[in-house]
Kinemage of the C-alpha trace (Angstrom):
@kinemage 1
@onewidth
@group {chain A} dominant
@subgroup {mainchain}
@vectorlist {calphas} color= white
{ca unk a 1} P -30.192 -62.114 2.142
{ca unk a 2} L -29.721 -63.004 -1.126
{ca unk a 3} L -31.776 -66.123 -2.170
{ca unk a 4} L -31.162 -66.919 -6.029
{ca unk a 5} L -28.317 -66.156 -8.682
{ca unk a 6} L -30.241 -63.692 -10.311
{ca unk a 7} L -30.412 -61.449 -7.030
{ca unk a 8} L -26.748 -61.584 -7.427
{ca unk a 9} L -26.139 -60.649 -11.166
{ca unk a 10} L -28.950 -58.115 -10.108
{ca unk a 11} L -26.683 -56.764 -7.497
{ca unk a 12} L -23.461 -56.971 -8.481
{ca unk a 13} L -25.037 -55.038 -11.539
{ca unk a 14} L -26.409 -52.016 -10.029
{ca unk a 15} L -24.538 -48.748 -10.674
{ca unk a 16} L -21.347 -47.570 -9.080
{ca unk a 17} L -22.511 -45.078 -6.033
{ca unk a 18} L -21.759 -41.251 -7.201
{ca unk a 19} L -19.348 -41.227 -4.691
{ca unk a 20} L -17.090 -43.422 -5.426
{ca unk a 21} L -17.122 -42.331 -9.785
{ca unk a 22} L -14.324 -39.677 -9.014
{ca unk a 23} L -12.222 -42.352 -7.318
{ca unk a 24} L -10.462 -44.013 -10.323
{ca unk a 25} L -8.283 -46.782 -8.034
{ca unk a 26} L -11.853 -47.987 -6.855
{ca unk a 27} L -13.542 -47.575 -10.273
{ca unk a 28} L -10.806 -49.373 -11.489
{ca unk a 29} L -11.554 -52.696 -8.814
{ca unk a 30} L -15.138 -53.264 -8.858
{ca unk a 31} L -15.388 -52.552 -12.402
{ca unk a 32} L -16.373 -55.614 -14.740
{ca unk a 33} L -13.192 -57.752 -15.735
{ca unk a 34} L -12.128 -57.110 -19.314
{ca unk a 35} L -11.518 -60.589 -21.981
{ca unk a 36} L -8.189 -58.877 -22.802
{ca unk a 37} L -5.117 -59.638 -20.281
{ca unk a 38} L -2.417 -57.345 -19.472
{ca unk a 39} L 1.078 -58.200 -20.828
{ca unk a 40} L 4.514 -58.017 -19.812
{ca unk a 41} L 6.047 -55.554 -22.712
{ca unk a 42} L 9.744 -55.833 -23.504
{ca unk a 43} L 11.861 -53.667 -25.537
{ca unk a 44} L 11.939 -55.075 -29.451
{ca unk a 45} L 15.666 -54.486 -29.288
{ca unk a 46} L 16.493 -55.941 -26.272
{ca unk a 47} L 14.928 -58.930 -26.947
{ca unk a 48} L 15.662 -59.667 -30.698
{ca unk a 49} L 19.225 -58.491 -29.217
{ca unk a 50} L 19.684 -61.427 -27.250
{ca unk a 51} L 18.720 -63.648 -29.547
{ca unk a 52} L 21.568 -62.443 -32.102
{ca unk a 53} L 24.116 -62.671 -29.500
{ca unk a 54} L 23.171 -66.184 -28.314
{ca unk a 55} L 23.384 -67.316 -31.219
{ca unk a 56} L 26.815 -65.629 -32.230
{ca unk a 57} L 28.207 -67.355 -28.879
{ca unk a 58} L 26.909 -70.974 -30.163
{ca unk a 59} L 28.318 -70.236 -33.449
{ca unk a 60} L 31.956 -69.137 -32.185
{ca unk a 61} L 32.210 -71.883 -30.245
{ca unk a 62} L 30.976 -74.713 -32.305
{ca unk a 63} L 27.514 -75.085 -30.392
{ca unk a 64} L 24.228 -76.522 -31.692
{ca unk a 65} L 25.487 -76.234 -35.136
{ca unk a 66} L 22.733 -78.499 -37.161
{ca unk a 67} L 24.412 -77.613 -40.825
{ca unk a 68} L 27.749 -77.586 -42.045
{ca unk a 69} L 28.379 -75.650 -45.323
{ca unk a 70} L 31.691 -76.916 -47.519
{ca unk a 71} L 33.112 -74.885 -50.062
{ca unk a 72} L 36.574 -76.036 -51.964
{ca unk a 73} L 37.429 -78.479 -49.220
{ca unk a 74} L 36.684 -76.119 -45.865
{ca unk a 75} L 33.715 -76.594 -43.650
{ca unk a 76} L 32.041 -74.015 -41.908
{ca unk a 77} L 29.777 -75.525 -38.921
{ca unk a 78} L 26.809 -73.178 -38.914
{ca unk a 79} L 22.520 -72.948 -38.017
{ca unk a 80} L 20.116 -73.310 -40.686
{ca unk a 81} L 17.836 -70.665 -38.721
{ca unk a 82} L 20.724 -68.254 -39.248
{ca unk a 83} L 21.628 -69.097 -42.836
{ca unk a 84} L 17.837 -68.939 -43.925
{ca unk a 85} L 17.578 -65.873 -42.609
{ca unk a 86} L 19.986 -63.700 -43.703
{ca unk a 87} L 20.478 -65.784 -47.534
{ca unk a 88} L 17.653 -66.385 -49.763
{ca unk a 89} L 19.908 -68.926 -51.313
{ca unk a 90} L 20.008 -71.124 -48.231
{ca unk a 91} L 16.902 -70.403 -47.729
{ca unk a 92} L 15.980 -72.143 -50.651
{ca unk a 93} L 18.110 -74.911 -50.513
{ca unk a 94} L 17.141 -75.778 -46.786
{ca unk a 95} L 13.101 -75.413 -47.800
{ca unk a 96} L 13.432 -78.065 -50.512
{ca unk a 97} L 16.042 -80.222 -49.103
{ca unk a 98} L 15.354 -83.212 -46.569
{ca unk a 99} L 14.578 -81.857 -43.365
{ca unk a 100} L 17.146 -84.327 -41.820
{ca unk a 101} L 20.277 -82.896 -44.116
{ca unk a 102} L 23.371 -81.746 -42.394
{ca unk a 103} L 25.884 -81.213 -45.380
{ca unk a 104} L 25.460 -78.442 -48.306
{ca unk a 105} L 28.102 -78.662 -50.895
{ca unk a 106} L 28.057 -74.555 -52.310
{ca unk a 107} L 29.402 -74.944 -55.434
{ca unk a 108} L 28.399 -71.130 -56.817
{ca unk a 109} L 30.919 -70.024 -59.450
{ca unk a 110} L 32.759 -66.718 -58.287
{ca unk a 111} L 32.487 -67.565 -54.316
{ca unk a 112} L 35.300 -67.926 -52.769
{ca unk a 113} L 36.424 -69.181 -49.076
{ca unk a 114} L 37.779 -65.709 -47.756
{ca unk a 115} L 34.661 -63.961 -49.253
{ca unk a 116} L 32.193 -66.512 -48.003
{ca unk a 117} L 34.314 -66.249 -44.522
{ca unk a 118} L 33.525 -62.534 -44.638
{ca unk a 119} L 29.592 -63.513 -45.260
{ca unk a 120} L 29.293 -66.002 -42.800
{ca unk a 121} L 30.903 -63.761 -39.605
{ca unk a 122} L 28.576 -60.852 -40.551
{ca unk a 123} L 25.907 -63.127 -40.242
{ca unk a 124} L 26.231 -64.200 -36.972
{ca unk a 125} L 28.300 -60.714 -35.554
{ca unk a 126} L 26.492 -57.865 -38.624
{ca unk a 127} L 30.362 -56.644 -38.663
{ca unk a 128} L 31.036 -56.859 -42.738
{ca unk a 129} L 34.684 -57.094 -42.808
{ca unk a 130} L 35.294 -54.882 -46.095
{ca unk a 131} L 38.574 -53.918 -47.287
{ca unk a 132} L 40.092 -52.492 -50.788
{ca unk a 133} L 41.028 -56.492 -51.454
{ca unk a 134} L 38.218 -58.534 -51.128
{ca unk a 135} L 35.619 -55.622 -51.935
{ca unk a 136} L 35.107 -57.061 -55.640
{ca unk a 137} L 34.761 -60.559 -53.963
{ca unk a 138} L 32.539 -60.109 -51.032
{ca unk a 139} L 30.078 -58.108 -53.262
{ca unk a 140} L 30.610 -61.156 -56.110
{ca unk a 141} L 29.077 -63.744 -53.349
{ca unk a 142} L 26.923 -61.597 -52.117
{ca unk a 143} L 25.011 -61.299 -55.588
{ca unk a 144} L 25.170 -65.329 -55.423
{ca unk a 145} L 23.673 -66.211 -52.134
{ca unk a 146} L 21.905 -63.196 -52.371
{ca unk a 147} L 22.318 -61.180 -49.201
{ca unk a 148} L 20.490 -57.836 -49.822
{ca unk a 149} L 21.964 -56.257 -46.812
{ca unk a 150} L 25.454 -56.780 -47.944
{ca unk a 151} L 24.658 -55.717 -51.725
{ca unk a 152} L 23.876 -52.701 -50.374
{ca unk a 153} L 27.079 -52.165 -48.547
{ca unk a 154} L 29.131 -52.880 -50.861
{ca unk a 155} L 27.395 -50.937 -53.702
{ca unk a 156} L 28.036 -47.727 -51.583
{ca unk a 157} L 31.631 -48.339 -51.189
{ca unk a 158} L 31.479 -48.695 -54.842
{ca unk a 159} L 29.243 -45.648 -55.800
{ca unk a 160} L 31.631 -43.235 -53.197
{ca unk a 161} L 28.212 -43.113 -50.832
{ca unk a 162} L 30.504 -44.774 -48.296
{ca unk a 163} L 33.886 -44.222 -47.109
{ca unk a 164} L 34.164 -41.087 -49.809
{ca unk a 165} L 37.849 -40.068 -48.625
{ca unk a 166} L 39.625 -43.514 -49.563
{ca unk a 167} L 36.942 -44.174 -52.345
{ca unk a 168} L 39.483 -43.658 -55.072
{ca unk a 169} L 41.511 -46.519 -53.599
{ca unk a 170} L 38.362 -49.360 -53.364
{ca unk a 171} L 38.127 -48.394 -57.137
{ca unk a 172} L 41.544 -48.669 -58.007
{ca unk a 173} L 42.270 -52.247 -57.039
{ca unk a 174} L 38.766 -53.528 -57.977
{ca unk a 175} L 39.294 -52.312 -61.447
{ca unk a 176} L 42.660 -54.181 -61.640
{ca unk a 177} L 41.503 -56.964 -60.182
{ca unk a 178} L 38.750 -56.827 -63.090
{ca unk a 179} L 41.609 -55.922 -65.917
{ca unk a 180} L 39.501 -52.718 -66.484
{ca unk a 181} L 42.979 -50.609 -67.012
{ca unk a 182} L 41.327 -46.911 -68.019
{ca unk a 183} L 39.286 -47.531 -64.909
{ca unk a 184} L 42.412 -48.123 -62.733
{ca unk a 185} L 44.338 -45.211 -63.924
{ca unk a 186} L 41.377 -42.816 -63.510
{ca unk a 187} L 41.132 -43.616 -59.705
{ca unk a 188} L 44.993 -43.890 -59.378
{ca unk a 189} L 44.907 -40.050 -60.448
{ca unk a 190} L 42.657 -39.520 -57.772
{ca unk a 191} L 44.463 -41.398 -55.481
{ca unk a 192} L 47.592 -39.075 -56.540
{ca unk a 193} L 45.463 -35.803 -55.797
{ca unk a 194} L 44.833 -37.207 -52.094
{ca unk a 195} L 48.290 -38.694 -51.733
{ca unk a 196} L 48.643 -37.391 -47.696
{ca unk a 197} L 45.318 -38.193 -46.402
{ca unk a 198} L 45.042 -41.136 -48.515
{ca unk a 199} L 48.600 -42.194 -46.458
{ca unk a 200} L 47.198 -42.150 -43.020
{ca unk a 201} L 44.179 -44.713 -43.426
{ca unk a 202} L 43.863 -48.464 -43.048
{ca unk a 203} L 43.037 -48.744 -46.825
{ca unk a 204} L 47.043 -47.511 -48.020
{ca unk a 205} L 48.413 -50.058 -45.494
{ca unk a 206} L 46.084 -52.796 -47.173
{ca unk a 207} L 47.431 -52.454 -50.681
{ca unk a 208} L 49.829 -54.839 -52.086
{ca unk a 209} L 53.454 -54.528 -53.124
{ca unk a 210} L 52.972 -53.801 -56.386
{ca unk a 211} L 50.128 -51.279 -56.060
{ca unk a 212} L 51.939 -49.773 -53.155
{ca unk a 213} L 55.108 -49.612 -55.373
{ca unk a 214} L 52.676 -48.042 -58.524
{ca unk a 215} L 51.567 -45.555 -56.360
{ca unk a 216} L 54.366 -43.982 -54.728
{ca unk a 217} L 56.164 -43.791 -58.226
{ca unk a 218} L 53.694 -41.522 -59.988
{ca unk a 219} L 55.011 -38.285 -61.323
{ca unk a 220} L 52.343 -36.182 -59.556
{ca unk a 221} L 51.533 -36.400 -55.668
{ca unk a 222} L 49.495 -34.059 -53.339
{ca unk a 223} L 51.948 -33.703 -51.102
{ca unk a 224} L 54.574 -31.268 -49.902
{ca unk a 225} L 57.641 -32.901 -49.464
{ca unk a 226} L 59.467 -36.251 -50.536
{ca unk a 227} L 60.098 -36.994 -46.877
{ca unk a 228} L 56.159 -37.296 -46.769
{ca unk a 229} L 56.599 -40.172 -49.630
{ca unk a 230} L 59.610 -42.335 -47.381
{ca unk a 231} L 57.539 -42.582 -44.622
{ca unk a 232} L 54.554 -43.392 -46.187
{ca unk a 233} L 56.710 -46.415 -47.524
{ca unk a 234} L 58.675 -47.199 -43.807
{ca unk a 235} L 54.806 -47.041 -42.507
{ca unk a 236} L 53.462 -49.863 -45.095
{ca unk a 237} L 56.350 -51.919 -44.516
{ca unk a 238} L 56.330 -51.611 -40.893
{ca unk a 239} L 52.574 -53.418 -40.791
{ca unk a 240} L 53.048 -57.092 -41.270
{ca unk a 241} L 56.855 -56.200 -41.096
{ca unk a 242} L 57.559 -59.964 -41.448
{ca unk a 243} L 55.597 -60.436 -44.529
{ca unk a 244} L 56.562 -58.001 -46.397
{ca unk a 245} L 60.904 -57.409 -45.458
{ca unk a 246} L 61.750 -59.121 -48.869
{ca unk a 247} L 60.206 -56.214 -50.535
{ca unk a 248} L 61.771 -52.989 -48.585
{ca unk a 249} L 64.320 -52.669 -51.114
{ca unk a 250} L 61.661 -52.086 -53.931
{ca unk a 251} L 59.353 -49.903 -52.007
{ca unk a 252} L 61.883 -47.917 -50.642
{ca unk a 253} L 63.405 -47.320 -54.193
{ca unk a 254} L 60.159 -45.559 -54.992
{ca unk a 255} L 61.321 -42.723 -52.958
{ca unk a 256} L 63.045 -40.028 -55.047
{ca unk a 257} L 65.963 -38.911 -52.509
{ca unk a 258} L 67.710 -36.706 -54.519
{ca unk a 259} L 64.507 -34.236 -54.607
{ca unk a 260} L 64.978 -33.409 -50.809
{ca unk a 261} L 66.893 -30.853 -49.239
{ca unk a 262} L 70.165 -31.861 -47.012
{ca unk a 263} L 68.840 -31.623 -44.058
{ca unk a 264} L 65.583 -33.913 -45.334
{ca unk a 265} L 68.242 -36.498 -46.603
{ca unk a 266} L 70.056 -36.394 -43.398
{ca unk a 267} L 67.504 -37.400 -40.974
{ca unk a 268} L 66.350 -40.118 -43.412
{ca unk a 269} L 69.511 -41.948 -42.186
{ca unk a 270} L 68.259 -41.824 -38.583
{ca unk a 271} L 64.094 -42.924 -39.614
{ca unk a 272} L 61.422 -42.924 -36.870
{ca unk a 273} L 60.009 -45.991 -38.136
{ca unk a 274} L 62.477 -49.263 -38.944
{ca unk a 275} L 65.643 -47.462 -37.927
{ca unk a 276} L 67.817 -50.956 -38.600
{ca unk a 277} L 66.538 -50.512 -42.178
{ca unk a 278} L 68.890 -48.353 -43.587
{ca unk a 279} L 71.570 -51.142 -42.519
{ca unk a 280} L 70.341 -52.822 -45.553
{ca unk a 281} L 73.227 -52.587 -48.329
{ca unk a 282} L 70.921 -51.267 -51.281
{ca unk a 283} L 69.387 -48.911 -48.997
{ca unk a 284} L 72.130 -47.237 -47.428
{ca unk a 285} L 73.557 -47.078 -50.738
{ca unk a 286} L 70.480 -44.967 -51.878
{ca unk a 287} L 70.545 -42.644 -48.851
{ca unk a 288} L 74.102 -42.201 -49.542
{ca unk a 289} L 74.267 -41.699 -53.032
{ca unk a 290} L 71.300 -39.040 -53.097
{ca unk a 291} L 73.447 -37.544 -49.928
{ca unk a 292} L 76.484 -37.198 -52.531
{ca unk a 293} L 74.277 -35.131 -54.706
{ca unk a 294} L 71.987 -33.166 -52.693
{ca unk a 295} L 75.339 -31.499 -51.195
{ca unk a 296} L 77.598 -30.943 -54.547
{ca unk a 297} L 74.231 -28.919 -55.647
{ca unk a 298} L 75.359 -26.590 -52.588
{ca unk a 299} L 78.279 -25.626 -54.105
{ca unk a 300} L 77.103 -25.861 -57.598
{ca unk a 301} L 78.966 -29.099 -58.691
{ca unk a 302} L 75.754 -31.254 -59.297
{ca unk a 303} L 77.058 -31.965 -62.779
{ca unk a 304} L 79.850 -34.114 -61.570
{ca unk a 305} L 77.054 -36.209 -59.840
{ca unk a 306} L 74.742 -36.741 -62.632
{ca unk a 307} L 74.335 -39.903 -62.415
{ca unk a 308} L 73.106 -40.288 -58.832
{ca unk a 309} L 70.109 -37.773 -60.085
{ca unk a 310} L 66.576 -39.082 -60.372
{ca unk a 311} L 63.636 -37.967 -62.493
{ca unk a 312} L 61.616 -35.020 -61.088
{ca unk a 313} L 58.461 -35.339 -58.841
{ca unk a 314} L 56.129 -32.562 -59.427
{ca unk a 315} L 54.002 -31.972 -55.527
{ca unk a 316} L 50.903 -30.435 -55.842
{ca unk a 317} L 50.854 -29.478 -52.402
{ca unk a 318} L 52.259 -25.575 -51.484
{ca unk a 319} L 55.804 -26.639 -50.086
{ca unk a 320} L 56.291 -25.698 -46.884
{ca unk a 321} L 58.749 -26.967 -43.616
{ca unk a 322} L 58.174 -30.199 -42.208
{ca unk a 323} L 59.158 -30.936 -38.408
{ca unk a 324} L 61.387 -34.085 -38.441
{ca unk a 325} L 59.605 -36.351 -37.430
{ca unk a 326} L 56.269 -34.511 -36.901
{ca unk a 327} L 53.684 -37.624 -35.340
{ca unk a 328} L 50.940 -35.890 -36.795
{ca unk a 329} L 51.839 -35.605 -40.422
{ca unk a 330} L 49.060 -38.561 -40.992
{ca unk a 331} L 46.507 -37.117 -38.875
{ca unk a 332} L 43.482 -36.711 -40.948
{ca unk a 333} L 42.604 -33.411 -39.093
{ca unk a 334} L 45.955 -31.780 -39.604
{ca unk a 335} L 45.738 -32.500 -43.334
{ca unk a 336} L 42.235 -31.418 -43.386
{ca unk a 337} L 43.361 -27.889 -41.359
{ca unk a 338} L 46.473 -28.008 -43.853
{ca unk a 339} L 44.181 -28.120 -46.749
{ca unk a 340} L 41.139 -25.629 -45.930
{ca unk a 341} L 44.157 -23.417 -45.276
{ca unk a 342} L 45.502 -23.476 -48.623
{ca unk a 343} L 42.154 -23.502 -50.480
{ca unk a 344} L 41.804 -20.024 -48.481
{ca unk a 345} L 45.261 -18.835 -49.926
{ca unk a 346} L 44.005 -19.979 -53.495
{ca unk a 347} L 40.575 -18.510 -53.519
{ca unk a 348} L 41.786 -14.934 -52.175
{ca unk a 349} L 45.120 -14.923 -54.757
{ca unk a 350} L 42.576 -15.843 -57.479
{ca unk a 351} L 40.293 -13.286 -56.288
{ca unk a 352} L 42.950 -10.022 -56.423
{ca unk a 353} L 44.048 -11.018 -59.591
{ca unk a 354} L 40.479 -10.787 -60.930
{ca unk a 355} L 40.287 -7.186 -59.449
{ca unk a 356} L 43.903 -6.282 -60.918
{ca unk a 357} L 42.443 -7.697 -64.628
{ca unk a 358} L 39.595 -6.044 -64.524
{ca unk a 359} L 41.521 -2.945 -63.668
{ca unk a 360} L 43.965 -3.116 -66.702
{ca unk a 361} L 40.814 -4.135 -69.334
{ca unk a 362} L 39.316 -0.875 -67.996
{ca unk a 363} L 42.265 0.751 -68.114
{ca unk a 364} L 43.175 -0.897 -71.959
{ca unk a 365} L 39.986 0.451 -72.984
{ca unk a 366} L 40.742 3.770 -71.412
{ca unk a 367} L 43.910 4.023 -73.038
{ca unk a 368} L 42.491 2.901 -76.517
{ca unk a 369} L 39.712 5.430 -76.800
{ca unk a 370} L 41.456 8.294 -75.531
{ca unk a 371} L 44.437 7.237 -78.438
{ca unk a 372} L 41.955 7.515 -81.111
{ca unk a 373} L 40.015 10.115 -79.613
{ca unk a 374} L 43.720 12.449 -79.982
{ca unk a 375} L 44.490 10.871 -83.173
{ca unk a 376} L 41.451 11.942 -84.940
{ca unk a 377} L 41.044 14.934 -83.228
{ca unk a 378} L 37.139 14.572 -83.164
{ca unk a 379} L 37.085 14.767 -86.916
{ca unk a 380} L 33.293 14.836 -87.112
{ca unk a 381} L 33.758 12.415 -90.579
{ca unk a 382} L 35.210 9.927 -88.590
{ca unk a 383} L 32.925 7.070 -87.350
{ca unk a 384} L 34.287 8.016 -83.082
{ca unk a 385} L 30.884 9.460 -82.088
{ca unk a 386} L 29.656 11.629 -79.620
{ca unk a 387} L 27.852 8.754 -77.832
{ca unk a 388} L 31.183 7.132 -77.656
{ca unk a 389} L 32.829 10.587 -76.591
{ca unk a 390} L 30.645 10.225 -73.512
{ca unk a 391} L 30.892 6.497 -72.682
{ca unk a 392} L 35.121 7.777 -72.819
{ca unk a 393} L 34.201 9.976 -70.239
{ca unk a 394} L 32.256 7.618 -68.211
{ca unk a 395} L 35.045 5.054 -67.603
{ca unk a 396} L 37.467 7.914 -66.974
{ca unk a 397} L 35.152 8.962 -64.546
{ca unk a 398} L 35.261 5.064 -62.704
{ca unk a 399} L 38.754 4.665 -63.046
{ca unk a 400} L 39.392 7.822 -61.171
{ca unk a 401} L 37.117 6.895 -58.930
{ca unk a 402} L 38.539 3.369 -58.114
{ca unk a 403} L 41.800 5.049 -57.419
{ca unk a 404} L 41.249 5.664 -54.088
{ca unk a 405} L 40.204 3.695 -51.249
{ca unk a 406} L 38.394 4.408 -48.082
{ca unk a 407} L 41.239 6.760 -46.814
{ca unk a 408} L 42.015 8.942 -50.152
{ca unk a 409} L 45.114 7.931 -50.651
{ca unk a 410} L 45.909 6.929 -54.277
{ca unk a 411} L 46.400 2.842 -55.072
{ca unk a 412} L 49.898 2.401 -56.519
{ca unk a 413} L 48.084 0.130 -59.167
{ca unk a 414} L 46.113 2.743 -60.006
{ca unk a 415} L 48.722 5.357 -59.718
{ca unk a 416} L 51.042 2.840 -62.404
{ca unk a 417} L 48.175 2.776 -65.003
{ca unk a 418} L 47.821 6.685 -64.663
{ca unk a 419} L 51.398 7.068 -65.294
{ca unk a 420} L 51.152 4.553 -68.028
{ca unk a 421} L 48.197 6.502 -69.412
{ca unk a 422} L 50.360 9.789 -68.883
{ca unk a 423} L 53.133 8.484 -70.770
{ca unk a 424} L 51.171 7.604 -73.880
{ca unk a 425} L 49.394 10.621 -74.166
{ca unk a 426} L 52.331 12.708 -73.067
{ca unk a 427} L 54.297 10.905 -76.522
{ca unk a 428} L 51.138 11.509 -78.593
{ca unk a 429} L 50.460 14.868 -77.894
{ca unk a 430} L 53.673 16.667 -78.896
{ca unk a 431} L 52.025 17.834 -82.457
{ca unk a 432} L 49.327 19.266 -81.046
{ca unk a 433} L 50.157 21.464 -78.012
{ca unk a 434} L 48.038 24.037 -79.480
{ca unk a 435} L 44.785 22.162 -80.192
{ca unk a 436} L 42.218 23.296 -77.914
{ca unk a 437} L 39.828 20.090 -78.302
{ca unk a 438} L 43.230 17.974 -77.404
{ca unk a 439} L 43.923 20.173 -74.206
{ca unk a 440} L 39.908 19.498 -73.138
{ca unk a 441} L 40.280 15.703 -73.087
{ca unk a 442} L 44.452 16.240 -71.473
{ca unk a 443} L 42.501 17.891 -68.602
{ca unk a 444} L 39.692 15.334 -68.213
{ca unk a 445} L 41.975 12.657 -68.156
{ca unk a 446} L 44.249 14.064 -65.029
{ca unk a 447} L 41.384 15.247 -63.482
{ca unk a 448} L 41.752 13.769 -59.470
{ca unk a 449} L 38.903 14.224 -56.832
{ca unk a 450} L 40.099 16.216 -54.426
């Protein structure tokens, strides 16, 4: 029996019986309770997760909203918990402000409602809504409420750390937006170099008439055909169709029909994309008219048709045959295939003509030594040396050895500069047939491995 409290601390004290240690779920039971509780752990993510996306629900339907912001006239319902956190700006504001305020007037210089639109969803949704026309603007608020995270997104669309294919176009409009001309017509060059993978993205299709129209009437496109160039203008028209039919008479006069072939011309009559546009007056008038041409220059008449010529487009792209209408001739992979492909061509044509220059310079220097060589007839007065006697020898030597390859048989380049070499000396040496020092340096030089 146990009498007093102390019996028990005194018991329930005493050590843990040895057989029982090994037994961890038992060890684990009678052992002393610990001041530290166990807690529930839930993933970070999850849970900060749910928070965004309760909040984004509350927001996009008008829900709880405790602040409205107004810029020019527009309201934008919103929750100071939100705004404070992802604005130092409004986090400011809110700190010093009455805690019972409902209203802020923005009135920043440079902020505009669509930009400040763009802000507010990313907030909420962390989708920044970027595009080659409000770039300049979104980054512009940004800076003024300053939203770090934004900065930072925009400043690598900016620096080409983000979205490098299309960053020629970002650059472009910014800088006319900004009236920073040199600046524009840099990164419209650019644009020009990229002209068919440029085409395909969301960022051609966002540019307006007049930069559309600026761009497809350069001089100088990376592309390999002018049928590349109409339907890069049917494609931008045929986005916001409705918006934009009261310019398809002045984008489509970019196109330079007369630089096609006939049967390019003909199937632009029968287009995959906006077929009922070439019902328009002015632009069946253009499809005609550059018809009329392209076929008097197949019978040589052109020159009757003068005036239904156009200027000359220079492509920078290897011309090649198109499939009318080929779906994929805005795929960014085909391009990319397209392109490795002809950087291949390039760097092994600009690799043989290396080796053939190098040839003729050791040839040139062949030919030039052996010349004076003859014509001084190793006159030991004259300043040809014997050291220079033997370094003649030496590329003889090399050149008859590069004239074979692996299966003996003689390289006709190599075989043309022997003849050429033949031929000089052959000229030179009809004076002295009878020189023995002559005859010596005749037999090096046709000397062949056998």
């Amino acid at each position: 029996m146990l009498n007093s409290k102390s019996d028990i601390r005194s018991r329930s004290s005493s050590p843990i019986p040895p057989s029982l240690e090994k037994n961890d779920v038992v060890a684990d039971i009678i052992s002393p309770p610990t001041l530290a509780r166990h807690q529930t752990v839930v993933e970070e993510d999850e849970h900060h997760t749910r928070l965004g996306e309760h909040a984004a629900v509350l927001w996009k339907f008008n829900k709880m909203t405790d602040i409205t912001v107004k810029l020019n006239e527009e309201k934008y319902p919103a929750h100071k918990t939100v705004l404070s956190c992802y604005s130092r700006y409004f986090k400011e504001e809110l700190l010093k402000s009455d805690k019972n305020v409902s209203v802020i007037n923005l009135q920043l210089e440079g902020v505009t409602n669509e930009a400040f639109s763009v802000l507010l969803r990313y907030m909420y949704t962390a989708d920044l809504e970027l595009n080659c026309q409000n770039l300049g603007d979104v980054y512009t608020a940004a800076r003024k409420l300053r939203m770090d995270e934004a900065i930072d997104a925009c400043t690598k669309i900016v620096e080409g750390k983000d979205r490098h294919e299309v960053h020629s176009v970002y650059v472009f409009v910014t800088a006319k937006k900004l009236g920073l001309q040199e600046k524009a017509s840099s990164a419209l060059r650019s644009m020009c170099r990229r002209f068919e993978h440029i085409a395909g993205t969301q960022e051609f299709l966002d540019l307006t008439c007049e930069q559309v129209m600026e761009y497809l009437s350069q001089d100088e496109l990376a592309t390999r055909s002018e049928v590349v160039v109409y339907l890069s203008a049917l494609k931008w028209l045929s986005v916001r169709y409705l918006d934009r039919e009261q310019d398809c008479v002045r984008v489509v006069a970019c196109v330079r029909f007369p630089m096609m072939n006939l049967n390019e011309v003909l199937a632009c009559h029968t287009p995959p994309l906006l077929p009922g546009i070439v019902e328009l007056p002015a632009i069946k008038n253009m499809l005609l008219t550059a018809t009329c041409f392209i076929a008097s220059k197949t019978i040589n008449q052109e020159k009757l048709f003068q005036r239904y010529n156009c200027p000359e487009r220079t492509y920078l792209l290897k011309r090649e045959t198109i499939s009318l209408w080929d779906p994929s001739i805005f795929d960014p992979d085909c391009h990319a295939l397209y392109a490795k492909g002809v950087a291949a061509s390039t760097i092994q044509a600009r690799f043989r003509d290396y080796k053939t220059n190098k040839a003729k310079k050791q040839a040139a220097e062949v030919i030039q030594k052996a010349y004076r060589h003859l014509s001084h007839g190793h006159d030991p007065n004259h300043p040809y040396s014997s050291s220079e006697d033997d370094e003649f020898e030496k590329v003889s030597e090399d050149i008859d050895a590069g004239d074979r390859n692996s299966s003996g048989i003689i390289a006709p380049l190599a075989e043309k500069i022997r003849s050429t070499v033949t031929g000089l000396f052959g000229s030179s040496s009809q004076p002295r047939e009878s020189d023995e020092k002559f005859m010596q340096a005749r037999k090096e030089l046709y000397r062949t491995r056998r």
